[in-house]
Structure formats: C-alpha cells, structure tokens
C-alpha positions in Angstrom: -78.6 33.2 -77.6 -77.3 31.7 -74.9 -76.2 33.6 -71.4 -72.8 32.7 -71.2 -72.7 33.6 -75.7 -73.4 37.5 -75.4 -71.1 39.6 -76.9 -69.8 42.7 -75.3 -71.8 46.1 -76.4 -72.4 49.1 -74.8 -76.0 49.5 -72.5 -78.5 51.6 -74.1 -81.0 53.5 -72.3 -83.5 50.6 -72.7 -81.4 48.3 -70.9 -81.1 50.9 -68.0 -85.4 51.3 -68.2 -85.5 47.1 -68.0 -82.9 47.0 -65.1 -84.9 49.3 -62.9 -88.1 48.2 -63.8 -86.9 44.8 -62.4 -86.4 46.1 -59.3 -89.4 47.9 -58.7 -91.6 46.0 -60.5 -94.4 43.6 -59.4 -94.9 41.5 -62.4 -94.5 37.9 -61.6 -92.6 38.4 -58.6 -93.6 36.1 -55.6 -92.3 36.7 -52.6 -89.9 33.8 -50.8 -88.8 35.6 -47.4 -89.4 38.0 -45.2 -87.3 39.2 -42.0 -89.2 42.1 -40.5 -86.6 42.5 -37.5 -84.0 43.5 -40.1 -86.6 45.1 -43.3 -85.3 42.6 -45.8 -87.6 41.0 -48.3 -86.7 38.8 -51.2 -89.2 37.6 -54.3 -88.2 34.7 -56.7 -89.2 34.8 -60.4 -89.1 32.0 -63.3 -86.8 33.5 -66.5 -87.1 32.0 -69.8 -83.0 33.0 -70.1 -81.7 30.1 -67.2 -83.6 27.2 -65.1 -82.5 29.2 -62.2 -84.7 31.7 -60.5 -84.0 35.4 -60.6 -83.6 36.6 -56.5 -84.5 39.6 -55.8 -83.9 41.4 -52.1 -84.9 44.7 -51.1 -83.6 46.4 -47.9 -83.2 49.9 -45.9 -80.0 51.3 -44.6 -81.2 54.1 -42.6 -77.5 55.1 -41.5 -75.9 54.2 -44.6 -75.9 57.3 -47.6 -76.3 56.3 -51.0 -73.3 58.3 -52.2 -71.0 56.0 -49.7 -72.8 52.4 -50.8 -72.2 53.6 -54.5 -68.3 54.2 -54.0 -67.8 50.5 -51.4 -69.5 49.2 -54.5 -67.4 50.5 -57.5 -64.0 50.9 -55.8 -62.5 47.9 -56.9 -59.5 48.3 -54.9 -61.2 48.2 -51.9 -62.9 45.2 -53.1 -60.3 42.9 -52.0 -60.2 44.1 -48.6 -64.2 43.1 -47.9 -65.2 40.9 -50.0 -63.6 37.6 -48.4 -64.9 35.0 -50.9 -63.0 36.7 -53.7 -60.2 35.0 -55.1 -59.0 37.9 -58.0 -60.5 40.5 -60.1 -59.5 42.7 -63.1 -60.6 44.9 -65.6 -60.5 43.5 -69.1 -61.3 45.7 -71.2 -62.7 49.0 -70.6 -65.1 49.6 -73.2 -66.3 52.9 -72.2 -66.6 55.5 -69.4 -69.1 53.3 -67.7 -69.3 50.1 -69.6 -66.2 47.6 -68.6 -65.5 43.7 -68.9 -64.1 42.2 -66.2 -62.8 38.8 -64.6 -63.5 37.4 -61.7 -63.0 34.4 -59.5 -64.4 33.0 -56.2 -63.9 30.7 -53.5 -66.7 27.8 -53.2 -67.9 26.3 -50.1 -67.1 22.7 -48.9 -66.1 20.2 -51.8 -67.2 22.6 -54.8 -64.4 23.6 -57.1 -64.3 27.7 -56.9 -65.9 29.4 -59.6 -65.4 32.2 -62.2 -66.9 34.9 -64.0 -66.2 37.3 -67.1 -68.5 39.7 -66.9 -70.0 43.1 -68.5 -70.6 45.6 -66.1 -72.4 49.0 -66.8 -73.1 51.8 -63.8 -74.8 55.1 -63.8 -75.3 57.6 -60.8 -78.0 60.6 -60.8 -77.6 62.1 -57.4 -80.1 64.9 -58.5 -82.8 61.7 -59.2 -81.5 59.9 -56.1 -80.7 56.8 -57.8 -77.2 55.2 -59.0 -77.9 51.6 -61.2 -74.8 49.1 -61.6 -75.4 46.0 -62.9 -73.9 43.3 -65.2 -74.4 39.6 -67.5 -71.7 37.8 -68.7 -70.1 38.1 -71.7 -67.7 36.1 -74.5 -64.6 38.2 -74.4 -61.1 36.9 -76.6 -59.5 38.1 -73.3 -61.4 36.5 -70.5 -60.9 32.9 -71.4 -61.4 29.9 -69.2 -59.1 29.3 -66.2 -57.6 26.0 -65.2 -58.9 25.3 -61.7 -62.1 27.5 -62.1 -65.8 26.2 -63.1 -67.0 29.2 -65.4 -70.1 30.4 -64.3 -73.1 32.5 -65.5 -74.2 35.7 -64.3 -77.3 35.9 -66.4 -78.6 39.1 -65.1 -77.2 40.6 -61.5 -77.0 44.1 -60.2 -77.8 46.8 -57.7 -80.1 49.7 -57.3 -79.4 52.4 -54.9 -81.9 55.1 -53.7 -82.0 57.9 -51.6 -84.3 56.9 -48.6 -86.9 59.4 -47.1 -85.5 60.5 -44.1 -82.3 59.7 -44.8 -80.5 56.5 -44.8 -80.3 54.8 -48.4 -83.1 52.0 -50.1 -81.1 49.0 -51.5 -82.3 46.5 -54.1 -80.4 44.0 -55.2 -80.9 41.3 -58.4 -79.2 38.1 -59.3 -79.8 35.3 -61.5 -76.6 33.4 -61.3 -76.0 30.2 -62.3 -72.6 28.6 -61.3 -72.8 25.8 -63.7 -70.8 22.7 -63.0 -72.6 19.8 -61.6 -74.8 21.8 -58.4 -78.7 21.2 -59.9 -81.1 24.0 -60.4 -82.6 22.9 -57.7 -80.7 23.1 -55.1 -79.6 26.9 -56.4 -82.7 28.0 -56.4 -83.2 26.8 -52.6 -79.8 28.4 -51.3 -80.4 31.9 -52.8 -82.5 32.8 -50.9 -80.3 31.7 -47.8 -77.2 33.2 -49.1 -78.0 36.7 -49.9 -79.4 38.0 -46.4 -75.6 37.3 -45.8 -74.9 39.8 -48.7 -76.3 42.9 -46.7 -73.7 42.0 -43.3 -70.8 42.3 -45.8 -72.3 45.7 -47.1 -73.1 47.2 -43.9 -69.5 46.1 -42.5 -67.3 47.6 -45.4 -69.5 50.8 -45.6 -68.5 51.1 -42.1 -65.2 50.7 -42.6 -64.9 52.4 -45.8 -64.0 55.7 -44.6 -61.2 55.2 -42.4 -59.5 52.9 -45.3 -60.0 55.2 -48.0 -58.3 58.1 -46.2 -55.5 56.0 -46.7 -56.0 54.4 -49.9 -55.7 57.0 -53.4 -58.2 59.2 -51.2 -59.1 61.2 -54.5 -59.4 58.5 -56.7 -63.2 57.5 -57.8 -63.5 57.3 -61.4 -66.9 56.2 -61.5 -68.1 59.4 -60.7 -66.7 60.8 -63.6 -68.9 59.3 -66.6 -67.5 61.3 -69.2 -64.0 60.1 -68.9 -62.7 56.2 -68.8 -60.9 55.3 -65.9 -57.3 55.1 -65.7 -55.5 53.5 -61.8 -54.3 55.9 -59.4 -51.0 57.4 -60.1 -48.7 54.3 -58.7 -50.9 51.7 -58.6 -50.7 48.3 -60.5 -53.9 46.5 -61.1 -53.2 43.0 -60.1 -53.4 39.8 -62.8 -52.5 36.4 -62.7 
C-alpha cells in the first residue's frame, strides 16, 4: 500500500513498540551529522516505504522539562503563535482520546508552491516511565481532500520521543520521513534534511521559552492531551479555525 493510501485506524501497542524502537535503535542507522558544541546528532536510513531517507536527530535540553516540551508540542493553539512556516491546521476528525486526523498546510521556500498534509497523529505520555511518544503518517480521509494551491505531501513516518534526562533537563529524538512530492527529486530531499532540522530544535527551545508566559494567558487549564481517557473538546469559547 502506498504512504499517501493508508486508511485511518487506531495505533496498537505494536505500533508504539516500532516507533520507539526507531528511535533508539541502531539497526541500519548511519550517522550523517554531528555538532558536538550543541549535542545534536542525526543518522539517515534507506526505507522500503519512500525513495526518501528516514532523518533521525537526537538532542539534550538540559533546561528544558519533558512535561513542558510535551504540552508546546500538543497544544495546537499555541501552534500558530511559533511555528512560523505554518499556514493553517485543524482537527479532522478525532478518532479517539489520543488518535486524531488532522490537516495541515505550509509555507515553501523560494519558488516552491507551499505544501500540505492530512495526517494521523497518535500521542501517549507515561511520566512514571519518563517518556511521552507522539508521532504520525498520512492518511486517506473523505474530509481532508486536496486543496487548490497546495502540493499534497507525504509524511510517511514522522514523530517525537521525549525522555526524562538524568540530571534533569529532557532527551529529544525526533524522526521524519517526509516526502513533499511535487517535482523537488529525492535527491535533493534527502540532502536538505539533514540541513533543515538542526533549525527544528531553535524553534523548540524558543517556544518552550516562551510557552509559559503565553499560556498564562491563553485557556490556562486547557490540556486535553493529558487526559487519555477522554477526547478532547476546545476550551469553553474558543473556535477552532478552518478555511
């Protein structure tokens, strides 16, 4: 089957077991980059599921607690205040407490048209393990059709892996294999990645910084995902944005 022709179905515990053994596994893994000043490393891997390369980076946040990276990455309203390359995102269909579809689109560099996404994307947090998994593929969804304007693209298998750190301080993994389809070759993905996601980690240490001091003043209470027993409904006043 095809990346972009998977249908939406809840995660099973295997699919949690494959995520993480992804990231901490050694299996055909060659490292591409290494930036000792700043404790990132990043390894490439061939997938039979897309000609592009699977990127994986691995960092340390020693002032950064995994409870406060898990919430900058799930609260979606807060999304749109740090992530500058997005251009709208939404919820399509909520399939369970922590399974969702959703849509989103972003801005391209230069000449390339901006691309979009309708995605599956699953979470789970065990503080007492100190680990919290969120990751996603894209899906065929009746509701997330193809946008006029937009090049649909592919997240064959992206996500994120938060761990307590020793000491303190949080140990952050992150996987992608994302192919933005359209004319850019294989190629010349494969060569950016591991260019492009160093620049991943700035954004996430500025909106953890920042997240704080804006929550305090955005639905304060509000963080469904913490709550994996119940799907999440908006904040009391709050209207999810669509086009």
């Amino acid at each position: 089957m095809a990346a972009n022709d998977r249908e939406a179905k809840i995660a099973t515990e295997e699919d949690f077991a494959n995520f993480e053994s992804e990231c901490k596994g050694t299996d055909e893994w060659k490292e591409a980059y290494t930036d000792k000043a700043r404790n990132i490393v990043i390894w490439t891997k061939k997938t039979k599921l897309s000609p592009i390369n699977m990127m994986r980076l691995r960092t340390e946040f020693p002032d950064i607690e995994p409870e406060l990276l898990y919430d900058v990455l799930h609260d979606h309203i807060y999304r749109k205040a740090w992530d500058d390359s997005m251009v709208a995102g939404y919820i399509v269909q909520q399939l369970d407490p922590t399974n969702e579809v959703g849509y989103y689109s972003a801005k391209s560099p230069g000449p390339v048209a901006n691309r979009d996404f309708c995605n599956q994307r699953t979470w789970r947090g065990r503080p007492d393990e100190g680990k919290w998994m969120i990751f996603n593929h894209s899906v065929k969804h009746p509701d997330c059709g193809e946008v006029k304007g937009f090049v649909r693209a592919i997240s064959v298998f992206s996500g994120y892996l938060v761990e307590r750190r020793e000491g303190g301080g949080t140990v952050f993994t992150y996987i992608t294999c994302t192919d933005p389809c359209g004319w850019i070759p294989s190629f010349v993905v494969n060569s950016l990645m591991t260019s492009f996601a160093p620049k991943v980690i700035d954004k996430l240490i500025s909106a953890s910084a920042s997240y704080a001091d804006w929550k305090k003043d955005h639905y304060p209470d509000w963080k469904p995902w913490l709550d994996e027993e119940n799907v999440m409904t908006w904040p009391e006043g709050y209207e999810e944005p669509r086009p």
